[in-house]
Structures are given as structure tokens and as C-alpha cells.
TORLO-839754 format. One record per residue (C-alpha): residue in three letters; x, y, z. Coordinates in steps of 0.25 Angstrom, whole numbers, padded with zeros to 4 digits, always signed. Layout:
ALAXYZ;...
END
This chain:
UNK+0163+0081-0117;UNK+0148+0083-0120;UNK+0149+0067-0126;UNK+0156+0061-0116;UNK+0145+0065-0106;UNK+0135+0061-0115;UNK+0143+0049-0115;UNK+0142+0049-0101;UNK+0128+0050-0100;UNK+0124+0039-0108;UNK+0132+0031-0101;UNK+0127+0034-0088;UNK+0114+0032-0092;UNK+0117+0018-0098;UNK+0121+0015-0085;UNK+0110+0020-0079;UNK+0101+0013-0089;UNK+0109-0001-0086;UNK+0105-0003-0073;UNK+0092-0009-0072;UNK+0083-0006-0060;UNK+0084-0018-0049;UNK+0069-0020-0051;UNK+0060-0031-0042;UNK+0048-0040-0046;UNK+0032-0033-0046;UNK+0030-0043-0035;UNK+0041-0036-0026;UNK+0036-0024-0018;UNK+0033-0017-0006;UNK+0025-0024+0004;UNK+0026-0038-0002;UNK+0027-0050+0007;UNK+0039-0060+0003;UNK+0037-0074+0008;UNK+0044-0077+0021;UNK+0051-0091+0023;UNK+0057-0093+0010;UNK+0067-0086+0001;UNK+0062-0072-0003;UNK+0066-0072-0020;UNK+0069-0058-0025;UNK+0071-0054-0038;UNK+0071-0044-0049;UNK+0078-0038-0060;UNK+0090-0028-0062;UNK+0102-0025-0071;UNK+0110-0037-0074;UNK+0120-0041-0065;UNK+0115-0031-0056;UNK+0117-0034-0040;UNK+0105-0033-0031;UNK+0105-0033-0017;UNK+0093-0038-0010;UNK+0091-0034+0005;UNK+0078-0038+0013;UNK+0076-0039+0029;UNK+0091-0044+0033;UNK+0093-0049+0019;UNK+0102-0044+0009;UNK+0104-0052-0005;UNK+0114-0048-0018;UNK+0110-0053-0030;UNK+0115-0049-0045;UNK+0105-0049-0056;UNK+0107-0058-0067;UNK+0112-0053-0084;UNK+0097-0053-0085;UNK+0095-0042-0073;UNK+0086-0052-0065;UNK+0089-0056-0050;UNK+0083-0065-0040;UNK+0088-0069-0026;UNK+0083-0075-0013;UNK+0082-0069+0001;UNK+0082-0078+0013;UNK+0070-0083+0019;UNK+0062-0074+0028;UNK+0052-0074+0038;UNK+0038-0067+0038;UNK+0040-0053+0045;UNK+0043-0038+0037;UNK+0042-0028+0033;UNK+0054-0029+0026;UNK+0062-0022+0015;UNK+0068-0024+0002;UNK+0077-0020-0005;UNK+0084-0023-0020;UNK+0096-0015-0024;UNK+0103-0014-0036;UNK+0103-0002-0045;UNK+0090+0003-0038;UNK+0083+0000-0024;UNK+0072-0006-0022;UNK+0065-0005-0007;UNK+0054-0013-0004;UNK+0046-0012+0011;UNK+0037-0020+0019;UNK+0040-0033+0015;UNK+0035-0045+0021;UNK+0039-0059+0023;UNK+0026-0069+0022;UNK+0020-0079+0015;UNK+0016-0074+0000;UNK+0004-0080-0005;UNK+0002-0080-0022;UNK-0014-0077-0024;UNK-0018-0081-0039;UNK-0030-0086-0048;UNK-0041-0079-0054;UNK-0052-0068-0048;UNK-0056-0075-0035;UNK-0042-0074-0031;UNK-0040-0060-0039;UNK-0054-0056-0031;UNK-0050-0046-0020;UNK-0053-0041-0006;UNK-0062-0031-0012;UNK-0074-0041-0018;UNK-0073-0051-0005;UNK-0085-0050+0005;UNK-0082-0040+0014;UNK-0073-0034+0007;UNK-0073-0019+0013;UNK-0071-0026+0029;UNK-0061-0035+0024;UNK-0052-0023+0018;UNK-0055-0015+0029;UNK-0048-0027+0040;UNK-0038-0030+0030;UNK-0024-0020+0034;UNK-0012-0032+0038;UNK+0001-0028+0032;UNK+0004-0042+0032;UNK-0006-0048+0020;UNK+0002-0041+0006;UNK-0004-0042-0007;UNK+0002-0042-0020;UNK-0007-0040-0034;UNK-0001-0045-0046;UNK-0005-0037-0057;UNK-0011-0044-0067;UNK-0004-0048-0080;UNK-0001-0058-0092;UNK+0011-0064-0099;UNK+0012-0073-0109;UNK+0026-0076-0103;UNK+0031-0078-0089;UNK+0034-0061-0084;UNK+0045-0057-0072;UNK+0037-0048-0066;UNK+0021-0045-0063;UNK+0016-0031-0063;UNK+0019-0021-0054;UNK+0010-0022-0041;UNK+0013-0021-0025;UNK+0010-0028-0012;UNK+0000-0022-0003;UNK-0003-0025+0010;UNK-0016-0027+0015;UNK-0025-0016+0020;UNK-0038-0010+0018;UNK-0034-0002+0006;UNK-0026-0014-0001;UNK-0033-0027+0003;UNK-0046-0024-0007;UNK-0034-0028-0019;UNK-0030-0041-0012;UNK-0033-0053-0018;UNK-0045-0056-0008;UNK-0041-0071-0006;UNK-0028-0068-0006;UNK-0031-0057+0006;UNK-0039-0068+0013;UNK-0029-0079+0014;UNK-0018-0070+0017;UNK-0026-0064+0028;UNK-0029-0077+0034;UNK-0014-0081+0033;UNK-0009-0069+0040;UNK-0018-0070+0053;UNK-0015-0085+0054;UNK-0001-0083+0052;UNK+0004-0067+0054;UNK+0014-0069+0043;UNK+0012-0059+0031;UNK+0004-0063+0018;UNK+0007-0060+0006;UNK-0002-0061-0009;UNK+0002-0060-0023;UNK-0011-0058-0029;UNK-0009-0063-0043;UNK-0022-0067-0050;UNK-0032-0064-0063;UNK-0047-0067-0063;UNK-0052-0077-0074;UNK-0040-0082-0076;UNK-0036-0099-0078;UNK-0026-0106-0073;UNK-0017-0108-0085;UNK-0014-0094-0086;UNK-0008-0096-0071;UNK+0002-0107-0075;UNK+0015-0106-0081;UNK+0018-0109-0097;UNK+0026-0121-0093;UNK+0017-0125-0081;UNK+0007-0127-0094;UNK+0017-0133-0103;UNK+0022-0143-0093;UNK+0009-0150-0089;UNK+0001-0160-0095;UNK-0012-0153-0095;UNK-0006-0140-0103;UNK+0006-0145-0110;UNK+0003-0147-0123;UNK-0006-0135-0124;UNK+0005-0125-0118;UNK+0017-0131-0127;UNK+0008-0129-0139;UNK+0004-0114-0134;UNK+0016-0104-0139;UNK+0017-0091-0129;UNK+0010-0080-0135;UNK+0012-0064-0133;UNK-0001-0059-0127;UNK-0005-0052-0140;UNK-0006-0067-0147;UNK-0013-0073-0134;UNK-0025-0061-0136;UNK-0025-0066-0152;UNK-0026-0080-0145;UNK-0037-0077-0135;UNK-0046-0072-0146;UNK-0044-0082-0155;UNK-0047-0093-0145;UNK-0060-0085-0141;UNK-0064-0086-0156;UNK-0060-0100-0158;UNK-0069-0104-0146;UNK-0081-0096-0150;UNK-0080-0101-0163;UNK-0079-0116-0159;UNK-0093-0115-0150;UNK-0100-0107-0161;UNK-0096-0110-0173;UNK-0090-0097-0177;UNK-0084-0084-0174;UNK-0095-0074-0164;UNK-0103-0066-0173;UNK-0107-0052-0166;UNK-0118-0050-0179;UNK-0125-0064-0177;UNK-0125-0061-0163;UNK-0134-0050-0167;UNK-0145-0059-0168;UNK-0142-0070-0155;UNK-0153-0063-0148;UNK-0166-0066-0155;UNK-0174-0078-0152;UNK-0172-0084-0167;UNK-0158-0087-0166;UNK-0153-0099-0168;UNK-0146-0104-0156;UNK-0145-0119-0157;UNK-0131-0120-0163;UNK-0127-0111-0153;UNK-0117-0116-0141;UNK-0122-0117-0126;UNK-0114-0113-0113;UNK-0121-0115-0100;UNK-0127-0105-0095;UNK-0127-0100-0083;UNK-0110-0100-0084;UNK-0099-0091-0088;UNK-0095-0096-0105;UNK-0080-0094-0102;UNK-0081-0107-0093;UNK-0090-0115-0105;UNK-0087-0112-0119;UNK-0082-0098-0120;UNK-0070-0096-0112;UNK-0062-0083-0113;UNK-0073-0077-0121;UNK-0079-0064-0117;UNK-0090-0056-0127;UNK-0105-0059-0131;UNK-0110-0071-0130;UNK-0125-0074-0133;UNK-0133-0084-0127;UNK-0147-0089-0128;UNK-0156-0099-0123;UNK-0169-0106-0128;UNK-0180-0106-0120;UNK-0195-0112-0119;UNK-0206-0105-0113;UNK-0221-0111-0114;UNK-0232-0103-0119;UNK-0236-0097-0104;UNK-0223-0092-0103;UNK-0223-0084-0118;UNK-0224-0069-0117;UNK-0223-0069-0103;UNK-0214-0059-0095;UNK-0201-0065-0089;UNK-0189-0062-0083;UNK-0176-0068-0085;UNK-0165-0071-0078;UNK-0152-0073-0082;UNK-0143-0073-0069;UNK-0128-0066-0071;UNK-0120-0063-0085;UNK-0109-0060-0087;UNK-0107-0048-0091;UNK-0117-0041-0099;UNK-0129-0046-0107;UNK-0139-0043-0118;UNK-0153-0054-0115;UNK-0164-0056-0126;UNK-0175-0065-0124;UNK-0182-0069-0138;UNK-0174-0058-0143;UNK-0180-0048-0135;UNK-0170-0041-0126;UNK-0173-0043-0110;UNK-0160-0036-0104;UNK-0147-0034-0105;UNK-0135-0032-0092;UNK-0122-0027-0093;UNK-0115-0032-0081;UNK-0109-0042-0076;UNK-0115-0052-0065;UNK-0129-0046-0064;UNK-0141-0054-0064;UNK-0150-0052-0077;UNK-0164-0053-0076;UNK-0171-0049-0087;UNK-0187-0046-0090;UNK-0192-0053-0103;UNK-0206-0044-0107;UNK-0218-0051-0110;UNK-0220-0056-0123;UNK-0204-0060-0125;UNK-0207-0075-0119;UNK-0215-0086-0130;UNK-0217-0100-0130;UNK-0206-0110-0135;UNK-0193-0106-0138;UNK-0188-0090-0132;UNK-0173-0087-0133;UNK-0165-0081-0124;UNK-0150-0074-0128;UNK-0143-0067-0120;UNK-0131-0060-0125;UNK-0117-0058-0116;UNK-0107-0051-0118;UNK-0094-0057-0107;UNK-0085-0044-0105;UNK-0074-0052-0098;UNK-0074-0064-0088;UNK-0085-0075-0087;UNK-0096-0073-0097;UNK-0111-0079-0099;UNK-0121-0080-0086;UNK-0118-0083-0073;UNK-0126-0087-0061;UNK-0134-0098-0055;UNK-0142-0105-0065;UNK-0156-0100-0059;UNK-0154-0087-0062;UNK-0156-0089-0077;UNK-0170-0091-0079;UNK-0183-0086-0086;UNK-0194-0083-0076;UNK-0206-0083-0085;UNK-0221-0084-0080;UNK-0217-0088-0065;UNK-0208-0101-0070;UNK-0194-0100-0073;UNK-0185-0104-0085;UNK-0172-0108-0082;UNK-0161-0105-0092;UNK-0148-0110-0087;UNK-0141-0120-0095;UNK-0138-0120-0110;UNK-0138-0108-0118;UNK-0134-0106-0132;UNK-0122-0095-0134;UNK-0114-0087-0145;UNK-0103-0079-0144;UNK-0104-0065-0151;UNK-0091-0057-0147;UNK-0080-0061-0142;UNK-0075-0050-0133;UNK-0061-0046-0139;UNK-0048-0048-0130;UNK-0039-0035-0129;UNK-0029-0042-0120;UNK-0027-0057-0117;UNK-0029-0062-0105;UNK-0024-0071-0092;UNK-0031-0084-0099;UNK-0027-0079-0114;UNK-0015-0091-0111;UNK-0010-0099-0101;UNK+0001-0094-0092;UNK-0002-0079-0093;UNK-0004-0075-0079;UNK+0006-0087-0074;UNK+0017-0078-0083;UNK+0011-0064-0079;UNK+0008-0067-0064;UNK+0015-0079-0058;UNK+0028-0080-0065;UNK+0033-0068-0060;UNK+0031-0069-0046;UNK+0037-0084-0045;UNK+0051-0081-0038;UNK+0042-0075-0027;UNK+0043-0083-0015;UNK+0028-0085-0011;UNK+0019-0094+0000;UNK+0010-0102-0009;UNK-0001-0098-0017;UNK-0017-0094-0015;UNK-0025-0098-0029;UNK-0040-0095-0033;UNK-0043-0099-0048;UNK-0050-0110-0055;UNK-0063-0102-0061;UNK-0057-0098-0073;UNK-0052-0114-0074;UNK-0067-0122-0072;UNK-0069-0124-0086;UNK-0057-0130-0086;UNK-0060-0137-0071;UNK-0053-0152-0075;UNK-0040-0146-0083;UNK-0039-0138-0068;UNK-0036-0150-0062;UNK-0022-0151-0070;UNK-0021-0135-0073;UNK-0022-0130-0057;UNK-0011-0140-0052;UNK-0004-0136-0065;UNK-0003-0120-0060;UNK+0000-0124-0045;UNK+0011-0133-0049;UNK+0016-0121-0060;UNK+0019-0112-0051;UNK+0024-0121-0039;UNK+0033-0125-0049;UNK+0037-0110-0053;UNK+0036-0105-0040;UNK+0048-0114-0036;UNK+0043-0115-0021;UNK+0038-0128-0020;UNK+0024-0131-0018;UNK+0018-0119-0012;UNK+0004-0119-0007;UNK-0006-0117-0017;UNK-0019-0114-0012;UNK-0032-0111-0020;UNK-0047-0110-0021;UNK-0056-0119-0024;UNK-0066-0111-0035;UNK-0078-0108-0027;UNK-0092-0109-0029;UNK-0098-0102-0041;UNK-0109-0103-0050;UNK-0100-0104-0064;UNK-0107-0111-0073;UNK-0118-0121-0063;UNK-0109-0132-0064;UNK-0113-0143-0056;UNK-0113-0158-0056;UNK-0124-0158-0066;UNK-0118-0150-0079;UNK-0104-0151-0075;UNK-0097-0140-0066;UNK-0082-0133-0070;UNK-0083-0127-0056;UNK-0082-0140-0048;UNK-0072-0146-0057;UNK-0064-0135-0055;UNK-0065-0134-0040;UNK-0061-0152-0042;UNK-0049-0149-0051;UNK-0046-0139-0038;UNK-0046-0148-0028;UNK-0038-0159-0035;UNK-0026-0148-0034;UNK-0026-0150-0021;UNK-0018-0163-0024;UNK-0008-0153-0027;UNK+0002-0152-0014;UNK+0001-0139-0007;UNK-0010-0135-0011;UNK-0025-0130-0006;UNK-0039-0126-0008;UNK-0048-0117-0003;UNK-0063-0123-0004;UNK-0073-0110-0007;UNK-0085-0115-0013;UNK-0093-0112+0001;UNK-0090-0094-0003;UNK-0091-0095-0019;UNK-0104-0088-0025;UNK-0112-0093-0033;UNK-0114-0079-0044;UNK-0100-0075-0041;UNK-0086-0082-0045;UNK-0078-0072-0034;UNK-0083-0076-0020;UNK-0082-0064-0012;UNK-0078-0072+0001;UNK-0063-0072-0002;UNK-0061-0071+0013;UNK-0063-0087+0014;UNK-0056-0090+0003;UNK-0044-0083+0008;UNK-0046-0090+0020;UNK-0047-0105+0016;UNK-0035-0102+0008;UNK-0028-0099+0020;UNK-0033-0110+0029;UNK-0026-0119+0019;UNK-0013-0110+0018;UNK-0014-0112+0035;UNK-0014-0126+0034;UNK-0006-0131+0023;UNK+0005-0118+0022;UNK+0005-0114+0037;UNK+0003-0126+0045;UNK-0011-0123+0052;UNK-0019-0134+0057;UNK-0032-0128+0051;UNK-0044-0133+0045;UNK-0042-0127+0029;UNK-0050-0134+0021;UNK-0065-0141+0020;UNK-0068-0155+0018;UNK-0061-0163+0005;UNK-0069-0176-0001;UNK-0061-0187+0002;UNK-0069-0199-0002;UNK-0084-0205-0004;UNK-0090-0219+0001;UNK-0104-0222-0005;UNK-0114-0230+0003;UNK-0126-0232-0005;UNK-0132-0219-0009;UNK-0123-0211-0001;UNK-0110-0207-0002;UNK-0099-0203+0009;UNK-0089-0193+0008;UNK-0077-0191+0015;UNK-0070-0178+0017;UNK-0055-0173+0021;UNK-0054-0160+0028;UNK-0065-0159+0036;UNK-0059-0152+0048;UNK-0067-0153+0060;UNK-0079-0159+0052;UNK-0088-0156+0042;UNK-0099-0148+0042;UNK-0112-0143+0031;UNK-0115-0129+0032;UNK-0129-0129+0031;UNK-0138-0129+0042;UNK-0145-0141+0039;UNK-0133-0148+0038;UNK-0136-0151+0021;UNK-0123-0153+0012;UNK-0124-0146+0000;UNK-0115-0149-0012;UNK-0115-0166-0014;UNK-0119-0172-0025;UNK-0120-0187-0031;UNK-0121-0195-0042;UNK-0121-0209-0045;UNK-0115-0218-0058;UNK-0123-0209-0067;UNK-0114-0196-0064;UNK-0128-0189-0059;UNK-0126-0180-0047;UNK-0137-0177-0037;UNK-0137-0167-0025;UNK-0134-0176-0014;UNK-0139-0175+0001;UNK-0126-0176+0010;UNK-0123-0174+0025;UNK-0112-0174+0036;UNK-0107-0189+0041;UNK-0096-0183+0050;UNK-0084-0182+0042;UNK-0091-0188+0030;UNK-0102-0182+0019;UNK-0113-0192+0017;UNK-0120-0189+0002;UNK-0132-0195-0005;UNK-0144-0190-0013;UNK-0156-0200-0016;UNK-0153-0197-0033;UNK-0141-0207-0032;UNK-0142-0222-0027;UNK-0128-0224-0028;UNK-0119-0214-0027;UNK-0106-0214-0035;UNK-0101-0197-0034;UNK-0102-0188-0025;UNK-0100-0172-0028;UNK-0100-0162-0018;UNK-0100-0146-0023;UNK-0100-0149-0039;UNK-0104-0136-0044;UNK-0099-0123-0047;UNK-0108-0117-0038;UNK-0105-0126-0025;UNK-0107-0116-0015;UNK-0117-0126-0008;UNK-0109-0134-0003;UNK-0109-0134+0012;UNK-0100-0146+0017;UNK-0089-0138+0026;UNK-0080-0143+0037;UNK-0081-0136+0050;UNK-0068-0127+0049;UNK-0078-0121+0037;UNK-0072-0127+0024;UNK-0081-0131+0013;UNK-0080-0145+0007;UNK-0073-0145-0005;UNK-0080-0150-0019;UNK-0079-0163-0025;UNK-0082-0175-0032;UNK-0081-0190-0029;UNK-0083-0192-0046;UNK-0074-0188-0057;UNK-0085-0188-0068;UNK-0079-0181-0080;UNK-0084-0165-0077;UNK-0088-0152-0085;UNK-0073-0148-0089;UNK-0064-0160-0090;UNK-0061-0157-0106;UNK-0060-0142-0106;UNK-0044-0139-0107;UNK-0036-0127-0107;UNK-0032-0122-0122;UNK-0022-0109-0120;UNK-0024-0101-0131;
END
């Protein structure tokens, strides 16, 4: 007897144990909005051949899941309204409350669009104002794959309030605030995005393999487990130091970088003021040295002297002629340093400064004028060249979003695609300006990825053009990664459904993360208005459309101009233009308002054959608008080969 009910046990709880809970996708939860006027895809998983009965406002749906235990079905169509409920039932119940039916909106890319209500300008005022039931936001926990996953991580929808908002993604919020007062339907956000991270690791393994710009590459890539891509990582970062300095970093003859008698001449040079992960150091954090030669005349030697060194980032150790003037550790704080009398002499004095990159962007940062030696009442300017070694290379304990391609497309895209969704809101492109030219191929590459993925036509993909920012004082003189990255932007726009938001009036010139997030979020509505709801408003600035030289002036022509254009400047100057004639040499250009037309010269150039308008990193000058308030977008009439035309993508 006491067997047979041991028997009995065992067999009741095999049972038991054969029945797989009716589970739903992360992305499902309470107080998610579900997009209205299209079938509404649910799936999940269960035990095999389990039935699942589906029931949602006046909606009921039977489905079995399949020998794998996986099920997916479609509910009708349904307008925006809610809260609603559902409900799953197979072995368990699950209840979920206060759905909505709107128009869900994807929000991905790097920090800026990872930047949240918290950081924006008025931050405290706009969380305060911010309680509507109707704007939902989901965050998608970050994470990696080297393979496509079913599922993101657990997380949950919240709707906006003055406890929640401070999370949302802050363009995200902006746009979806605009949207709801215009059109009083509720807005949901899947906030999925990682700061610093590319492009390629947004796309799709095949996306890669089936383009022309990445092809070969991917199908000569093998997959690799997470623990061979750290392997990977670290040997690239040694392959790549050992290629600019011909050989491995050594910490011992580091030792001795800082003296004056070290020689330097052999030694590479990066452009300084810039971050070295968009020169020659990418992905490399650790101490790097750098130095730079300087000559003083004999009324300068042994004079006090303070120097300046603008931002670095993050912490650093400074020796002038191998005396020690001061040392910070912190990240984006000005050093200015005081050299004692008697350090200074005439001819040659040396200058190393020693940086140590915890994570992110390395090197000096800032405007060009703020490095400088300030010696005797005269200053030294220091920008430009400087020689540089790599000591340590900061060991990798996990690999990261740009170890390989694909890594956040399989972690934080793939999982979600049976989601019916609105379009999506896109702000990256910083991580991507060394690599400005290959852009042109690599963005249209990701939008038409997941179109193709998504398998909902060609929903409206909107994103931000980069704004302005002092990265490395690119300009039309030495070259500028930014610019070429904001043309390779621009020239998506040949991509149907598509649109962009033009910010280069709110960037800042020290800081990459542009705290008014409120106007981005609502240019990026204006186009949502137009192009996705119908509007008949005004949504973007004034677009070159062509030039006309007469003599030593040239005439531009603009679309988009609205009601007019108009210089925001109160003596009506334009800043920004820019020409050159057949010797590729531009000049700062005067330029003025013809009615509908741009009129540019500059005395330097006779006869004209380019014009540029807003060609730098740092383009926050410029002041051509239209009069709903949109800024002109930047451009070139040449294409003059630029800065980043043989710099390609190489997955590790």
C-alpha cells in the first residue's frame, strides 16, 4: 500500500511538473499601451500543445501552442480608448490592467537619447507639471547577446507622474507630450538604448551579411560566445597600440615619460584638443602620456606662469620640465595649473601630461583657447599636435555593446519585433563620426534592417541630426568628423518615411548631452505631426537646394522656408557661410537675406566655386532660421574628399 502511493505521488507530481506555466513576453505588462488601428500580436510560451484562451475588451481568441510550447496570435484591430484588461489562460491566469490602445513609439540610440528628464533644464518644474495617465513608458533593461534572444529583461510600464517621469527617456517624454496635447490619443515609449554605442551593434547579423558595405567582413566573422569576444577585445586593443608605437605599452618605461629628456620624436601625435577613441585609439581606456615641445625666449625663462589646460578626461598627472605642477582627478573640470619661477628657460621646455581614461572618451576636451601658457603677460597657445604613448591599457572584465556587431540588435531589438509598434524616434551618430563617410551606407543599412524585421512596412523613422559640440575643432580647415557625420545624416533623408530633426541652434559647445531635450522632443514631434498625422504645420527649417554664382557671389536657394527666412541676430549678420574657390581653401564669407534666397561672398575669393554653411563640430553659430523658428540645416555645395572617407568598420 505504502508503494502504490508512493507511486502515486510521483506521478502526481510528474504531472504537476509537465505543465509549463502560460508565461507572456518582459515587454507585456500592466499599464503598457498596445498600438491602436492595427492587429494587436500576443504571444508567449506554455506547455506543448497547450490551449490558450486570450480575452481583451470584447475580444476572446483560442490558440494551442505548438510541440515547442510557443504561441502567437492576432487580436482585431482597435481604437485608442482603455483602460482595458487582459487576460491569458491556460494552466495559470495571467491578468493584466490599465491597458491602453495608442500609438507606441520605439526611442533608441545612444546617451542623448538614453539622457532623462532628470539632467534636462528645468528639470525639477518639468517633473512637477508632468502627471498624464496617458504618456507610458517602458525601459528596457540593458543587455548583450551574441545571438538573436526571445525575451528582454524583466522591467514594467509606468505612466508618467512626478514620481516616475525623472526615468523617462527625456526625448522620448518631450515628443510624446507634444503628440498627446495635439492629438488626445495616449503615447506610448519603449525606451531601449545604451550610451557610446555604434550603429553596427544595432543591426542584425544578416542585415550585415547582406549588404555591400559589410558583407564580406560578417561572412568571414564566426559568432563568438561572449567569453571569446572579451579574449577578442583585448587582443584588438593590443594589436592597435602595438601598430602606432611599435610595440606592447610598457608601465616601467612609462616611468620616466615625464622628464624633459625623453625622447619624443618617434612618438605618434593625436590632435589635441580631442577625445583619442575618435583618432587613433578607439575602444582604449588606461594611461596614456602625452607631451609637447615648446619654445620660450630668454625673457620668458624663469618667469612664473600659469597653465591652462582646459578639460580632461578623466583624471591626470601634469609635469612641466619634469617638475610636477598639479595633478586632478575628475572628470570635466578645467585644470589650471601654476608653474613656479624658475621651472621656465629658454629654447626648448617640455610639457607631459599623463591620463588615465576610466571609461568613455579619453584625452582633453574643450575649445581650443583654453589650452595655453600664460607666461610674462603673452600667451602660448598649445592646441594642435602632441606626441603620445600608451602605458596601460585598462583590462576589460566584461565585453561590451561595441565588442561585435549585432550585440544590442540580438539583446534589445529582436525580442520585441512581433510588437505592433507606431514608428521609431532615433538619436545616435557620436559614437559613429570617425566613421562619418561609411555612416552614409551603415545608417540606411540599420533603418532598412529592422523595416525589414519588423514586417510592418516602412514605418516612420525619425531621428536627430548630431548637434553642435566642440569634439575635436573640426572645421573646414583640418577636416571635421562632425559635419561629415551630420551630411551622411542628411543624405538618409533620401530614405522614404523618414525625418530629421535639425539641433545645432541647442548643442553646447563643452558638453556632448544638451540639456534642452524639451526642443528636441518637440521638433521631433512637428515632423511626426506632418508627415505621420496629417498636420498642415511648419516642421522643419530651411534645406540647400541649389547655388548660382555671379561673379564673386554666390546665391543660394532653399526649400522649407515657411513663412520666410529670417537671421537671428540683431544686426541682421549670418553666421556659419563659408567659400572657397578652385584651390579648395575656405574663407569666412559675409552673407545676407535676398527674400527667399541667401546671397554669400567674402573679399579672399574672386571667383567662387563652393560654398559651406555650418562645417564644424562646434556649428552653434549658425543663425539662418525660418520664421516658424527652425534652424537651416548644414551643407556643402562641394564633395571634396573629407577627414574620414577611408576609416571602415573592422568587427573584431
Amino acid at each position: 500500500m505504502m508503494k502504490k502511493t508512493a507511486l502515486l505521488l510521483v506521478a502526481s507530481l510528474m504531472s504537476t511538473f509537465s505543465f509549463a506555466t502560460v508565461r507572456l513576453p518582459n515587454i507585456f505588462g500592466n499599464n503598457m499601451v498596445l498600438q491602436r488601428d492595427k492587429p494587436i500580436p500576443i504571444w508567449g510560451w506554455a506547455d506543448k500543445n497547450e490551449k490558450i484562451t486570450i480575452q481583451f475588451h470584447q475580444q476572446i481568441k483560442t490558440i494551442r501552442a505548438d510541440k515547442n510550447g510557443q504561441w502567437k496570435t492576432s487580436l482585431d484591430p482597435e481604437k485608442a480608448g482603455g483602460p482595458y484588461t487582459l487576460t491569458v489562460k491556460g494552466s495559470n491566469i495571467i491578468t493584466l490592467q490599465e491597458i491602453l490602445m495608442g500609438d507606441v513609439w520605439i526611442c533608441s540610440g545612444q546617451s542623448n537619447m538614453e539622457f532623462h528628464v532628470n539632467g534636462v533644464i528645468n528639470a525639477e518644474k518639468e517633473k512637477a507639471q508632468s502627471a498624464n495617465p496617458a504618456i507610458r513608458h517602458f525601459y528596457l533593461p540593458k543587455d548583450i547577446s551574441n545571438i538573436p534572444k526571445t525575451d528582454v529583461l524583466k522591467s514594467a510600464w509606468m505612466a508618467a507622474n512626478p514620481e516616475t517621469t525623472g526615468d523617462f527617456t527625456a526625448v522620448g517624454y518631450f515628443f510624446a507630450k507634444a503628440l498627446n496635447e495635439q492629438l488626445h490619443v495616449p503615447i506610448g515609449l519603449i525606451h531601449t538604448s545604451w550610451g557610446g554605442t555604434i550603429a553596427e551593434t544595432w543591426i542584425s547579423r544578416e542585415g550585415l551579411a547582406g549588404s555591400e558595405t559589410f558583407g564580406e567582413l560578417i561572412k568571414n566573422t564566426p559568432v563568438l560566445n561572449l567569453d571569446s569576444l572579451v579574449t577578442a577585445s583585448r587582443n584588438q586593443q593590443f594589436k592597435t597600440v602595438q601598430s602606432l608605437q611599435n610595440g606592447l605599452p610598457d608601465s616601467a618605461m612609462a616611468a620616466s615619460w615625464y622628464t624633459e629628456n625623453t625622447t619624443d620624436q618617434s612618438w605618434p601625435q593625436l590632435k589635441v584638443p580631442g577625445a583619442w577613441e575618435q583618432q587613433q585609439l578607439p575602444d582604449i581606456d588606461g594611461i596614456v602620456w602625452f607631451r609637447k615641445n615648446i619654445q620660450l625666449s630668454e625673457a620668458d625663462a624663469g618667469k612664473a606662469a600659469t597653465l591652462y589646460l582646459g578639460h580632461i578626461d578623466d583624471n591626470d598627472i601634469t609635469y612641466v620640465n619634469g617638475t610636477k605642477v598639479g595633478s586632478t582627478h575628475a572628470y570635466n573640470t578645467p585644470r589650471v595649473y601654476q608653474i613656479p619661477a624658475g621651472v621656465l628657460k629658454t629654447g626648448k621646455n617640455v610639457i607631459a601630461v599623463s591620463i588615465e581614461d576610466t571609461g568613455g572618451n579619453g584625452g582633453f576636451s574643450g575649445p581650443e583657447d583654453q589650452l595655453q601658457l600664460l607666461v610674462n603677460n603673452h600667451q602660448v597657445p598649445l592646441s594642435g599636435d602632441w606626441a603620445f604613448q600608451v602605458a596601460i591599457i585598462k583590462p576589460t572584465a566584461n565585453v561590451g555593446p561595441n565588442s561585435s556587431s549585432s550585440l544590442l540588435y540580438n539583446a534589445m531589438i529582436h525580442p520585441i519585433l512581433p510588437l505592433a509598434i507606431k514608428g521609431v524616434l532615433w538619436y545616435q551618430g557620436e559614437s559613429n563620426a570617425s566613421r562619418a563617410y561609411q555612416y552614409r551606407q551603415t545608417f540606411p543599412l540599420l533603418i532598412n534592417d529592422w523595416r525589414k524585421l519588423w514586417q510592418q512596412g516602412d514605418f516612420p523613422f525619425y531621428f536627430v541630426q548630431l548637434a553642435s559640440y566642440n569634439a575635436t575643432n573640426g572645421n573646414s580647415k583640418n577636416g571635421s568628423s562632425w559635419a561629415e557625420l551630420r551630411e551622411a545624416q542628411t543624405q538618409t533623408l533620401r530614405i522614404p518615411n523618414t525625418g530629421m530633426a535639425v539641433i545645432t541652434d541647442i548643442g553646447e559647445t563643452n558638453d556632448i548631452h544638451p540639456k534642452n531635450k524639451q526642443e528636441v522632443g518637440k521638433r521631433l514631434a512637428a515632423i511626426a505631426l506632418h508627415d505621420t498625422y496629417g498636420q498642415n504645420n511648419v516642421y522643419a527649417g530651411p534645406v540647400y537646394q541649389s547655388m548660382q554664382v555671379n561673379g564673386n557671389k554666390v546665391t543660394i536657394h532653399f526649400s522649407n522656408i515657411g513663412s520666410g527666412l529670417v537671421v537671428h541676430d540683431k544686426y541682421g549678420y549670418i553666421r556659419g557661410f563659408e567659400v572657397a574657390g578652385a584651390d579648395q581653401q575656405f574663407h569666412y564669407a559675409q552673407a545676407y537675406v535676398d527674400g527667399d534666397q541667401v546671397i554669400v561672398f567674402s573679399m579672399a575669393v574672386d571667383a567662387p566655386v563652393a560654398v559651406r554653411y555650418g562645417w564644424a563640430d562646434d556649428n552653434i553659430e549658425d543663425n539662418l532660421f525660418n520664421k516658424e523658428g527652425f534652424p537651416a540645416g548644414p551643407f556643402r555645395t562641394d564633395s571634396w574628399k573629407g577627414i574620414t572617407e577611408n576609416i571602415k568598420y573592422s568587427v573584431r
